[in-house]
KOLTIZA-878080 format. One record per residue (C-alpha): residue number from 1; residue in one letter; x, y, z. Coordinates in steps of 0.001 Angstrom, whole numbers. Last residue first. Layout:
<vexfis>
+-----+--------+---------+---------+---------+
! num ! residu !      xx !      yy !      zz !
+-----+--------+---------+---------+---------+
! NUM !      a !       X !       Y !       Z !
...
+-----+--------+---------+---------+---------+
</vexfis>
This chain:
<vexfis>
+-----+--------+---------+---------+---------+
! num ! residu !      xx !      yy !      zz !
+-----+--------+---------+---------+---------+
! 430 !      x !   70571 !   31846 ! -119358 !
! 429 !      x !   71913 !   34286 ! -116285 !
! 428 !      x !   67635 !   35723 ! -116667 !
! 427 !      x !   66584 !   32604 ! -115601 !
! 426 !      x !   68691 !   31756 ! -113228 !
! 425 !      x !   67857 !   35269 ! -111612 !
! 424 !      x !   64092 !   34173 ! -111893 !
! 423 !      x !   64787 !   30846 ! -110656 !
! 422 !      x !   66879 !   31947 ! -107041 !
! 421 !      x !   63968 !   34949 ! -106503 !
! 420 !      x !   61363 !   32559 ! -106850 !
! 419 !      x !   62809 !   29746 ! -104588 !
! 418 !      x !   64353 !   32335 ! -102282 !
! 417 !      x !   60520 !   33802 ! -102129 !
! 416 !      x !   58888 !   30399 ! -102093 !
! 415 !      x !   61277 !   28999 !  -98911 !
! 414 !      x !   60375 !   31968 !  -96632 !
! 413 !      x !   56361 !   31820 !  -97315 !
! 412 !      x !   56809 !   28332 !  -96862 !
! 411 !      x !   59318 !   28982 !  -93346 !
! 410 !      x !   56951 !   30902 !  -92220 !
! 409 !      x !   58106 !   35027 !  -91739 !
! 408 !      x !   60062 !   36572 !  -89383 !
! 407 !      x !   60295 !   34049 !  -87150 !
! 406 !      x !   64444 !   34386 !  -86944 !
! 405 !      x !   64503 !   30955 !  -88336 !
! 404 !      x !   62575 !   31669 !  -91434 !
! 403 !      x !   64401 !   34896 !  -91942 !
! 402 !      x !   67551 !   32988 !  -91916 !
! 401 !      x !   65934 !   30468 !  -94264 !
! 400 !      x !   65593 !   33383 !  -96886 !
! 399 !      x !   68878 !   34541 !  -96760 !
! 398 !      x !   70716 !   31221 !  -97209 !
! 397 !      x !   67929 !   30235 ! -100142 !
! 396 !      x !   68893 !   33085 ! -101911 !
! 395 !      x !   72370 !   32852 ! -101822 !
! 394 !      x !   72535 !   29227 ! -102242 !
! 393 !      x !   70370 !   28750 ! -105286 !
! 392 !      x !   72573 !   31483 ! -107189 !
! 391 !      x !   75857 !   29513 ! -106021 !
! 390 !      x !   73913 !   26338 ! -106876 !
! 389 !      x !   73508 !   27646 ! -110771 !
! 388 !      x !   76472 !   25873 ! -112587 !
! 387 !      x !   74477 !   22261 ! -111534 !
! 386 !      x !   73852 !   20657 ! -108285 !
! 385 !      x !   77098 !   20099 ! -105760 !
! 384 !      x !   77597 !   19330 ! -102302 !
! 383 !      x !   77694 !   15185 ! -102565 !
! 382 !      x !   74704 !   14064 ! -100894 !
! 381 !      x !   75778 !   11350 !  -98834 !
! 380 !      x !   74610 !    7605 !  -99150 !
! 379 !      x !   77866 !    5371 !  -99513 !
! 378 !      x !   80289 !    8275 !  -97907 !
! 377 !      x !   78898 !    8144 !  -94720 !
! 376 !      x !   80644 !    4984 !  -93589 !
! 375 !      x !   83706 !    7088 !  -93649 !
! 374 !      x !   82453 !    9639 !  -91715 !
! 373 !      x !   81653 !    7659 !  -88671 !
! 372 !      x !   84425 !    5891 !  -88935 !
! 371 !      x !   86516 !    8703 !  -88462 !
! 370 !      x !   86095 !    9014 !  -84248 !
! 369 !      x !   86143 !    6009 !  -83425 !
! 368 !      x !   89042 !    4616 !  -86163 !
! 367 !      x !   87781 !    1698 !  -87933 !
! 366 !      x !   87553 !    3186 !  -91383 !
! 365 !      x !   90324 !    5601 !  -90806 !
! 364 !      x !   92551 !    3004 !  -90594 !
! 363 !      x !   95409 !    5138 !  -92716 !
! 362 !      x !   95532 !    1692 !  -94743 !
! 361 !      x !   91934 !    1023 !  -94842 !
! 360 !      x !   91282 !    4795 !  -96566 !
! 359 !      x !   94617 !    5009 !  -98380 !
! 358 !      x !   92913 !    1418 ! -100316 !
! 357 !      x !   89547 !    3597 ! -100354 !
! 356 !      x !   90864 !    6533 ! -102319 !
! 355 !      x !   89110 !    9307 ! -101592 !
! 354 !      x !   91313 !   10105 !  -98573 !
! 353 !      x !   89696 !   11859 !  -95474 !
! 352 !      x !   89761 !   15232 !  -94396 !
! 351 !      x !   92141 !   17637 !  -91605 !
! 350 !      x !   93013 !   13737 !  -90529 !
! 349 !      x !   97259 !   14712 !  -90331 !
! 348 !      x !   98027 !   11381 !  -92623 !
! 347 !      x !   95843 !   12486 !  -95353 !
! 346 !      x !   98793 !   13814 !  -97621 !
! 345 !      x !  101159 !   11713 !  -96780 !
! 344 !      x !   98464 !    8520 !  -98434 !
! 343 !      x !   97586 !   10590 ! -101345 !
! 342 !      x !  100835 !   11208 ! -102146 !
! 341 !      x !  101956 !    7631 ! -102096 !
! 340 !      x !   98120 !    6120 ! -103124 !
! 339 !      x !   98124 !    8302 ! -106571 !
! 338 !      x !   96505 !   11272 ! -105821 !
! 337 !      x !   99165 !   13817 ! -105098 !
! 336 !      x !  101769 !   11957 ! -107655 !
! 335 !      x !   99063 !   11627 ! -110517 !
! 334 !      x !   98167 !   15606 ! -110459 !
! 333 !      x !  101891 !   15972 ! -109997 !
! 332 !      x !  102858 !   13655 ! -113326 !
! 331 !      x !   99623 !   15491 ! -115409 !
! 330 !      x !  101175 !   18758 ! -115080 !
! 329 !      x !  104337 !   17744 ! -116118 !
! 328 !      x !  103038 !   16177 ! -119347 !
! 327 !      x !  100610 !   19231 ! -120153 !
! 326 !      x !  103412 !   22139 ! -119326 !
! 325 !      x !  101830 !   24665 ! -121816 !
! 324 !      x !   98807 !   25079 ! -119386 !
! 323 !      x !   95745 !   26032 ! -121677 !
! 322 !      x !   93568 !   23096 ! -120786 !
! 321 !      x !   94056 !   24212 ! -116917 !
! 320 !      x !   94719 !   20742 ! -114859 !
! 319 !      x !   92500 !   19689 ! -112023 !
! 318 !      x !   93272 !   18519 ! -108628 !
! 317 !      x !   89538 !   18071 ! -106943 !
! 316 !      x !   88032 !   18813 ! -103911 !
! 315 !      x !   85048 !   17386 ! -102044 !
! 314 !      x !   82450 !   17829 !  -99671 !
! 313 !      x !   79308 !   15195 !  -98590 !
! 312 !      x !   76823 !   15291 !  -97211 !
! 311 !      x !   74580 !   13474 !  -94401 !
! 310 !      x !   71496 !   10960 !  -94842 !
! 309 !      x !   70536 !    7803 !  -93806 !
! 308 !      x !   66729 !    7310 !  -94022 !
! 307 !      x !   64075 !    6335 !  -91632 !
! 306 !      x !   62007 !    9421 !  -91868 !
! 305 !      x !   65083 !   11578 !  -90499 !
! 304 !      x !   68065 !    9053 !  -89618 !
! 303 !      x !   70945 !   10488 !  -87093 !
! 302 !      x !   74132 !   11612 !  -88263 !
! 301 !      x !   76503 !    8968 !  -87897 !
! 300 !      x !   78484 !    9418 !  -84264 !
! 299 !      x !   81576 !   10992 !  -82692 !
! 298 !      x !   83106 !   11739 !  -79811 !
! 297 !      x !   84161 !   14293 !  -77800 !
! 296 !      x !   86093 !   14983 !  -74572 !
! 295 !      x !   87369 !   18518 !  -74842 !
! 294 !      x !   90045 !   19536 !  -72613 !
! 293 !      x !   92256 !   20126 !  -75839 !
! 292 !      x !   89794 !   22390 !  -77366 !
! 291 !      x !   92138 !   24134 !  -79507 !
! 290 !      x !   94475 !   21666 !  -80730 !
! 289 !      x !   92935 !   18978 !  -80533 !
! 288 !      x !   89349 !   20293 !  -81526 !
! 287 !      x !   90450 !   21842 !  -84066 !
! 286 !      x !   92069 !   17993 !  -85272 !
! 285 !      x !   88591 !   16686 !  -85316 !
! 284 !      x !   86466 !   19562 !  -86452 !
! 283 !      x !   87962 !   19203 !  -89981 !
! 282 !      x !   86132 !   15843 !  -90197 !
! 281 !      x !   82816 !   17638 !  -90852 !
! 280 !      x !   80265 !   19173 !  -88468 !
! 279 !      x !   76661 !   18008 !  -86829 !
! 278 !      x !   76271 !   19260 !  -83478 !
! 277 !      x !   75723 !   18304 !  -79539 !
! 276 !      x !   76381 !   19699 !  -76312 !
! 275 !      x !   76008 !   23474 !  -76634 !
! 274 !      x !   77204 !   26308 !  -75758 !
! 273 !      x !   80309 !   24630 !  -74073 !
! 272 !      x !   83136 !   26780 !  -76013 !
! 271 !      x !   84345 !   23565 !  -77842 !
! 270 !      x !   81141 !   22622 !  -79075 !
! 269 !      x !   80195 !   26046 !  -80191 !
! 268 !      x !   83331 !   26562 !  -81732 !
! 267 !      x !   82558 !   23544 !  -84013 !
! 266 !      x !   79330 !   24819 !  -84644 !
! 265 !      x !   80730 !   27966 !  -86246 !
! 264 !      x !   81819 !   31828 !  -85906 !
! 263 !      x !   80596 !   31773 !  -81750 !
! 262 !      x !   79108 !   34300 !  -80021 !
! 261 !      x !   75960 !   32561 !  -78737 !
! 260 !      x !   73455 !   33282 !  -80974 !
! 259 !      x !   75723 !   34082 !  -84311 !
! 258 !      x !   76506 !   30262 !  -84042 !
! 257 !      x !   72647 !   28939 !  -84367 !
! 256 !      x !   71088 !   27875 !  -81440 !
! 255 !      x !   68815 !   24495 !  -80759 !
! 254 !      x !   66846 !   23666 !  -77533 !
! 253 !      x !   64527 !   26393 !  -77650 !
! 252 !      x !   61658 !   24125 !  -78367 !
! 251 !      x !   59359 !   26046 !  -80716 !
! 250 !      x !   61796 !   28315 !  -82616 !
! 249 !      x !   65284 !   26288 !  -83055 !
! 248 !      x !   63858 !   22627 !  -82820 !
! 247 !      x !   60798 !   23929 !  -84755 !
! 246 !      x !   62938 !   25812 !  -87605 !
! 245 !      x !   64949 !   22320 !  -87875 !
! 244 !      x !   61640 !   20241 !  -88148 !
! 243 !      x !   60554 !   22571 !  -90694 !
! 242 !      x !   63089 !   21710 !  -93214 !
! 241 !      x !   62370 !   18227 !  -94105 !
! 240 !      x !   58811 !   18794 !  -94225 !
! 239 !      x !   59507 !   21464 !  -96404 !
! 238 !      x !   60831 !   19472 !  -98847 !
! 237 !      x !   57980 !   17243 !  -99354 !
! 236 !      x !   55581 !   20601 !  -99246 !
! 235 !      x !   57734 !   22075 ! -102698 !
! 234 !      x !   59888 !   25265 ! -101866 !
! 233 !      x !   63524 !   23449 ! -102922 !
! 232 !      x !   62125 !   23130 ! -106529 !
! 231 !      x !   65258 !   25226 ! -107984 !
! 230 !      x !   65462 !   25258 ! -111177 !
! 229 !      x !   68375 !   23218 ! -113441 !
! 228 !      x !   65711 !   21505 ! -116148 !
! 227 !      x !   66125 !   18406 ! -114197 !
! 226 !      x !   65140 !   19939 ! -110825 !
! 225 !      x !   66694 !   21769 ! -108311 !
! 224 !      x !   66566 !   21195 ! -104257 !
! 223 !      x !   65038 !   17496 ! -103654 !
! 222 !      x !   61931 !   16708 ! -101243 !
! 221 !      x !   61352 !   13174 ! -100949 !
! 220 !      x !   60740 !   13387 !  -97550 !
! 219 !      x !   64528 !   13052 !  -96172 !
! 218 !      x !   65440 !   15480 !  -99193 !
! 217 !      x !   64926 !   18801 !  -97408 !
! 216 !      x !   67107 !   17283 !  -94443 !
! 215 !      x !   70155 !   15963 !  -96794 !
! 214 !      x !   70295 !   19773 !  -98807 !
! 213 !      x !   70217 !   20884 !  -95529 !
! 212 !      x !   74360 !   21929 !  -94017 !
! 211 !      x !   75323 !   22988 !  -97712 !
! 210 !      x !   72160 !   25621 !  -97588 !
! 209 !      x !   73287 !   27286 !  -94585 !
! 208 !      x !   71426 !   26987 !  -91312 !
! 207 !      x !   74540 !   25263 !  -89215 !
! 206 !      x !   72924 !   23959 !  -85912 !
! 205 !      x !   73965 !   23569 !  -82678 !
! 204 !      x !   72352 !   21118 !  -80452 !
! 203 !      x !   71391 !   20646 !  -76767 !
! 202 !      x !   71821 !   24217 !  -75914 !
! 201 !      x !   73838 !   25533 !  -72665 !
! 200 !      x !   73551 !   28456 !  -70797 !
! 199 !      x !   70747 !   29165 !  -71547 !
! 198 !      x !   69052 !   32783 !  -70038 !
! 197 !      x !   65647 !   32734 !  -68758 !
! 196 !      x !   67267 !   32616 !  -65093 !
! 195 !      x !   67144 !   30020 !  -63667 !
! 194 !      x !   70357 !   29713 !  -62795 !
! 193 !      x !   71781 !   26661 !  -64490 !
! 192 !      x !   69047 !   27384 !  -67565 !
! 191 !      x !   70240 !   23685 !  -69400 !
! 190 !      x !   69774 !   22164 !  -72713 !
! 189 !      x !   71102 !   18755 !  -72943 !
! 188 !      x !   67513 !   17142 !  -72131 !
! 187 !      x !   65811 !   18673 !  -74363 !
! 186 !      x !   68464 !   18049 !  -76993 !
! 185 !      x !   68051 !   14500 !  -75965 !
! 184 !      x !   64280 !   14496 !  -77594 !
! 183 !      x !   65451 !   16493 !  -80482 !
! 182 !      x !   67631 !   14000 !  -81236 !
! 181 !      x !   65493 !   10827 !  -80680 !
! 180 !      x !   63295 !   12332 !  -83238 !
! 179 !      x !   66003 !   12479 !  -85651 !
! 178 !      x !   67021 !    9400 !  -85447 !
! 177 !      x !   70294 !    7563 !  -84041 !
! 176 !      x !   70448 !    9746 !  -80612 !
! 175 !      x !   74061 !    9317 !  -79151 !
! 174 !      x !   74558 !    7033 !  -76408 !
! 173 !      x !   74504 !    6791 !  -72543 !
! 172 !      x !   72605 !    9512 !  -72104 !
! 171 !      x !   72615 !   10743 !  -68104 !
! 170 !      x !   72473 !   14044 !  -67936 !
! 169 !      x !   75959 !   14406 !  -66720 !
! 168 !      x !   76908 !   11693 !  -68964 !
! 167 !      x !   75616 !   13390 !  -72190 !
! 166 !      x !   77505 !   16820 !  -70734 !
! 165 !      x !   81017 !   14736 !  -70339 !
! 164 !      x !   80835 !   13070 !  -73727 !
! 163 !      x !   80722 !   16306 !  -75513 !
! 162 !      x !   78927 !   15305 !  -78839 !
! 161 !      x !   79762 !   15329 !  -82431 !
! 160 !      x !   77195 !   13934 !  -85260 !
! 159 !      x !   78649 !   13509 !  -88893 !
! 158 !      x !   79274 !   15410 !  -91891 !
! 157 !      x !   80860 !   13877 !  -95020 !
! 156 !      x !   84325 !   14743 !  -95313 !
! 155 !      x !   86519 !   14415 !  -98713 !
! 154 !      x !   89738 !   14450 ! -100518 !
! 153 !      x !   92457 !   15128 ! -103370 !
! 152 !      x !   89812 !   13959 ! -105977 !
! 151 !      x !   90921 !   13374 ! -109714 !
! 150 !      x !   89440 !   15950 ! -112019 !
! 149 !      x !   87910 !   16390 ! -115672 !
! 148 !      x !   87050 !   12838 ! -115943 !
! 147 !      x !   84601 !   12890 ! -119334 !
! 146 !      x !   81638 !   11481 ! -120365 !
! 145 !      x !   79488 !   14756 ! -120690 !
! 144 !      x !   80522 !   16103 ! -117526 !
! 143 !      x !   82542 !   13969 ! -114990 !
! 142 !      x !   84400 !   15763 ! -111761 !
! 141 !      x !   81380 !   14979 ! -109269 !
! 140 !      x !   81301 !   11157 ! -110716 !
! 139 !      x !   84905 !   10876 ! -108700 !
! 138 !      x !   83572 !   11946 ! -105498 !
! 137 !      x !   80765 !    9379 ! -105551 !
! 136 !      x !   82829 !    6396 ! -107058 !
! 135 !      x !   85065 !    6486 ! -104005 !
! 134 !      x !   88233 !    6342 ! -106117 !
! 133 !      x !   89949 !    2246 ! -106243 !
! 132 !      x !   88781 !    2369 ! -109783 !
! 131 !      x !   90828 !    4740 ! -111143 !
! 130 !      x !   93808 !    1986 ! -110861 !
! 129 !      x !   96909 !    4363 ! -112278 !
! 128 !      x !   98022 !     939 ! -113263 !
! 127 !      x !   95232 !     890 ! -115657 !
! 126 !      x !   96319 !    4173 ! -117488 !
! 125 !      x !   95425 !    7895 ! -117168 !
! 124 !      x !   96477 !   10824 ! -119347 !
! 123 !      x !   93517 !   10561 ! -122024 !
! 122 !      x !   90874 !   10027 ! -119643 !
! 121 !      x !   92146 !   13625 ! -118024 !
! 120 !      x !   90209 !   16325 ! -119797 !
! 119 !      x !   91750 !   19746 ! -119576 !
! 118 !      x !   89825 !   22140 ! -118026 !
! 117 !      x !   88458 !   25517 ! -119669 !
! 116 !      x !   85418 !   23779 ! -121356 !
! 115 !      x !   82804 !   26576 ! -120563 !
! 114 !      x !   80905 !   23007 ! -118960 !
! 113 !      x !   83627 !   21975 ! -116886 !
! 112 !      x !   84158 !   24985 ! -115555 !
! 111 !      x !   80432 !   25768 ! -114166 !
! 110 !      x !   79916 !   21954 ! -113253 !
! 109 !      x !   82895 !   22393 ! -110576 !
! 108 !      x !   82591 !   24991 ! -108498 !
! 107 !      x !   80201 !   23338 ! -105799 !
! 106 !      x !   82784 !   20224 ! -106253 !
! 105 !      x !   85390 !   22188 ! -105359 !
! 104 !      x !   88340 !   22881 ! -107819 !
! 103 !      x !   92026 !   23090 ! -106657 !
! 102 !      x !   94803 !   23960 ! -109284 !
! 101 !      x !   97203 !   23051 ! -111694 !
! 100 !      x !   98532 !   24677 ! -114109 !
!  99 !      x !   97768 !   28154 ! -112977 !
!  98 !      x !   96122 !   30853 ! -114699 !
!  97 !      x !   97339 !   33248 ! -116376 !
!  96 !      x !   95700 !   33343 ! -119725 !
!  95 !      x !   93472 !   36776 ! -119194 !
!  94 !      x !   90071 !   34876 ! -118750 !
!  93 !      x !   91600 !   31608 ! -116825 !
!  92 !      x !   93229 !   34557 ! -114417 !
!  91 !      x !   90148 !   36249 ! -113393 !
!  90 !      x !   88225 !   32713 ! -113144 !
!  89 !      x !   91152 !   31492 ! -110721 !
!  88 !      x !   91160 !   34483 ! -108499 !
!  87 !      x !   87306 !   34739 ! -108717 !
!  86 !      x !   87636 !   30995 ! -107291 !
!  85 !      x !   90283 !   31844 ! -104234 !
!  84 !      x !   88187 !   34870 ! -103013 !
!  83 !      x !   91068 !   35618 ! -100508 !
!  82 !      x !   93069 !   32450 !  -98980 !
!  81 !      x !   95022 !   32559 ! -102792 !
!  80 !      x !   98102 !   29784 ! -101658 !
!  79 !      x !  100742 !   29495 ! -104631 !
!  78 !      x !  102972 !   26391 ! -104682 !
!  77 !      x !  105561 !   26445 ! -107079 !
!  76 !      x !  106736 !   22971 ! -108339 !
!  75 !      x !  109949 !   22406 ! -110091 !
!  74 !      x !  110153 !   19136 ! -112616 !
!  73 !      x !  113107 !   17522 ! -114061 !
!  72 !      x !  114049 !   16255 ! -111004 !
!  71 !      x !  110889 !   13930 ! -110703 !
!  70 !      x !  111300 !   11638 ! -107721 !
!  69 !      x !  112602 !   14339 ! -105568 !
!  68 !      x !  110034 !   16904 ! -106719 !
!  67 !      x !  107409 !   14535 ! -105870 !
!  66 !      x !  108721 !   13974 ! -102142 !
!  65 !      x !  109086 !   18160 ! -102391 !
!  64 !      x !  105525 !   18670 ! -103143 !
!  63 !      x !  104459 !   16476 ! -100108 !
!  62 !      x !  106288 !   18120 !  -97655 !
!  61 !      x !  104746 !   21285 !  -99286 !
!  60 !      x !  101433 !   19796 !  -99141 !
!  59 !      x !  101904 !   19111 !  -95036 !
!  58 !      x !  103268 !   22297 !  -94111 !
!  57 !      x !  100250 !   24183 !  -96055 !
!  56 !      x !   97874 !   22154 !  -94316 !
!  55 !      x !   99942 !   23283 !  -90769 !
!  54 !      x !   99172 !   26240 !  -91345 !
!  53 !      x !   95437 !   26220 !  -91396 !
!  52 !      x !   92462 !   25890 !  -93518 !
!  51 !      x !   94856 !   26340 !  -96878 !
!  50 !      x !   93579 !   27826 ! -100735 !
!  49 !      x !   94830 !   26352 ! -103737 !
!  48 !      x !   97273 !   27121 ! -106592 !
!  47 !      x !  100167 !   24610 ! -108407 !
!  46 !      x !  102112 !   26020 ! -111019 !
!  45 !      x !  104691 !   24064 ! -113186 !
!  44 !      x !  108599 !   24910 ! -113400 !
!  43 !      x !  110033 !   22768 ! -116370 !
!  42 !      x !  113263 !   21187 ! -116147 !
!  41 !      x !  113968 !   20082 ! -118851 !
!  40 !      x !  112252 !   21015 ! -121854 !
!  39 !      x !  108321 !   19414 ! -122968 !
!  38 !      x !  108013 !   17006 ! -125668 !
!  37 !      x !  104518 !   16658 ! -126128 !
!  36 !      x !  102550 !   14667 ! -124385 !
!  35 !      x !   98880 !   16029 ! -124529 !
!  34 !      x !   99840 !   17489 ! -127742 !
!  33 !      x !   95944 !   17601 ! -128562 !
!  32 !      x !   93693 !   16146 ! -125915 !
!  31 !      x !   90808 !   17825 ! -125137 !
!  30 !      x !   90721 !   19045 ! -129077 !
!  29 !      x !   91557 !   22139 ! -130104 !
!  28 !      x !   90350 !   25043 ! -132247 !
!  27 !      x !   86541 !   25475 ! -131831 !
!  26 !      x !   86546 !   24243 ! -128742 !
!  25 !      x !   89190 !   26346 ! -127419 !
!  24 !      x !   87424 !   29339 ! -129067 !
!  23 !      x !   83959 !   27660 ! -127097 !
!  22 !      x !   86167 !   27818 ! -123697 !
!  21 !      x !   87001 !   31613 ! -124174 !
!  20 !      x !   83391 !   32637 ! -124857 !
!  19 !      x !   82320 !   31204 ! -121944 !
!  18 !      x !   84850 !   32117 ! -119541 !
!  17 !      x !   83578 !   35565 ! -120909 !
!  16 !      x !   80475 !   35142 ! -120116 !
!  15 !      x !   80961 !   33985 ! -117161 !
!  14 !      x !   82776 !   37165 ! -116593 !
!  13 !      x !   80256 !   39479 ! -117224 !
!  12 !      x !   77085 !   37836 ! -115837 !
!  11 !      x !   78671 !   37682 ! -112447 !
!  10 !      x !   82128 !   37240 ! -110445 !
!   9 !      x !   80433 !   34211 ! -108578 !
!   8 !      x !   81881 !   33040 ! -104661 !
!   7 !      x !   84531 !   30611 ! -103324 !
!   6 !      x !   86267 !   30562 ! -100154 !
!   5 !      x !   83255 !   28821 !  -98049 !
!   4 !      x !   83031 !   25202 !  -99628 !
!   3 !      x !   85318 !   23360 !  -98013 !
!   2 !      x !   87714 !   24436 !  -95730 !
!   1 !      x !   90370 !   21819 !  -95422 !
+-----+--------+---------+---------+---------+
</vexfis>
């Protein structure tokens, strides 16, 4: 499950028509008006979403035809869109093609469910459907105004993953549990095996995007938008936060970023034996399997910064276009994949963990080694998401750290020009 890197804006024009088209639907329906009508058998339903790897697209299909079997009248086709998957969706929510039922990531999220183009789903779900047994956090990232507008498929937090063999060599005998204890072991873990000015191996390998800091900016008391939907990410709590990754990477030399050492992630890094240590999702787990099989790994909570937990959090949500004309059989798959049958076939291969905490215990993911650490994550994570105008606070902020990083200019003077830039494009979107 790729989570959060398929997905980019279309711009002013086509929000605004997304816009447009949810306040008609206002105008002239209600959320849930013929919500069960009488629908002919069989109906053939539409199910999009993007895949991390074959074998995720294996798995859902499996999955599809279980629900098929117990619902006859019902065909499923599963489309995969790998290629801009949300200005695929957008495109065909403007021009009335879009599918029934879809995938929507939490970053994604607030900007549908505010132009009102998803169905609401309080209507469809009853007390045997057990809502309550959803990690609370994941589920609150699919409300707006009141209103469930998405059940969650999955999740990973991000956690700490070491090579076992390199922290032996040197010899740690466990992973650092604060950030200060990190850095001090990524000293340790980064060797120059020839002497040569040229590293062969870093302690840690960081991610400098946005989605990989929102927990480090707020370890201070910093936070990245405000109430009124600016971003404040530029403030001197959040630096803090921030500046102890640009002195890691620039002052000690014992961090790299991927494009450093030829690798596309840290993951890769890891694997490849550029560095010993670095902070990834649950996705890493099964690459490293099957790529990396000499790899011995393990895993860890992400260390505390300023004495408090912190990681984040990504998550995906089945939701149901308002406009589908299929409402009843739309509603039976989104309740099939996560209800605790689907849910639980669907989690089995460890790509991400189930939101549902019953699937959770019963997969043992919560005990495993190398899950656990994710799993006890969830209860203070940042979930990935902050308003329609993250994708604008992203962007800028992406660019800007970069910069930082590279030295090319302080991190504040970095930080208030992304912060600037970000609010004055915001501005002019409103």
């Amino acid at each position: 499950m790729k989570i959060g890197l398929k997905k980019s804006g279309l711009g002013s024009l086509i929000l605004a028509a997304i816009a447009l088209v949810g306040c008609l639907k206002q105008v002239t329906r209600s959320p849930s008006q013929n919500a069960f009508k009488q629908e002919e058998s069989p109906v053939t339903i539409t199910l999009s979403g993007w895949q991390s790897n074959p074998n995720e697209k294996q798995l859902l299909k499996q999955v599809i035809q279980a629900f098929e079997a117990k619902n006859p009248d019902i065909n499923v086709k599963y489309e995969v869109v790998n290629s801009e998957y949300m200005d695929v969706i957008k495109t065909r929510l403007i021009g009335d093609v879009a599918p029934d039922v879809f995938y929507l990531d939490a970053l994604e999220a607030p900007l549908l469910m505010q132009y009102n183009v998803l169905e609401p789903l309080d209507s469809y779900i009853t007390p045997a459907f057990n809502l309550a047994d959803f990690e609370s956090s994941m589920l609150n990232a699919f409300k707006h105004n009141g209103k469930l507008y998405g059940l969650p498929k999955d999740f990973s937090t991000l956690a700490l993953i070491y090579n076992k063999k390199t922290f032996a060599a040197v010899g740690i005998t466990q992973p650092p549990q604060t950030w200060d204890q990190l850095i001090a072991v990524s000293k340790k873990l980064t060797i120059d095996q020839n002497n040569d000015q040229k590293t062969d191996q870093y302690g840690f390998g960081l991610a400098p995007e946005l989605a990989r800091q929102v927990f480090v900016l707020k370890a201070f008391g910093g936070q990245l938008m405000g109430q009124n939907a600016y971003a404040t990410f530029a403030d001197t709590k959040s630096l803090k936060g921030l500046q102890l990754v640009i002195d890691q990477y620039r002052r000690d030399r014992t961090s790299a970023q991927p494009t450093d050492v030829g690798a596309t992630s840290g993951s890769e890094m890891l694997g490849q034996g550029k560095v010993a240590m670095t902070i990834e999702g649950t996705w890493a787990i099964p690459y490293f399997k099957e790529t990396f099989p000499e790899l011995d790994f393990a895993t860890a909570e992400v260390p505390t910064i300023n004495g408090k937990s912190g990681t984040m959090a990504f998550t995906v949500a089945y939701v149901m276009n308002r406009k589908t004309k299929h409402k009843k059989a739309a509603w039976k798959l989104i309740a099939y994949l996560t209800g605790a049958e689907g849910m639980n076939a669907w989690a089995k291969q460890g790509l991400a963990l189930p939101t549902r905490r019953s699937v959770l215990a019963r997969l043992g993911y919560n005990q495993s080694p190398l899950y656990a650490p994710f799993a006890k994550g969830a209860k203070y994570a940042t979930i990935w998401q902050a308003g329609k105008n993250l994708p604008t606070v992203r962007m800028n902020f992406n660019n800007q750290f970069i910069s930082a990083l590279l030295g090319e200019q302080t991190l504040p003077q970095a930080m208030k020009k992304a912060q600037d830039t970000a609010n004055r494009e915001i501005y002019l979107g409103n």
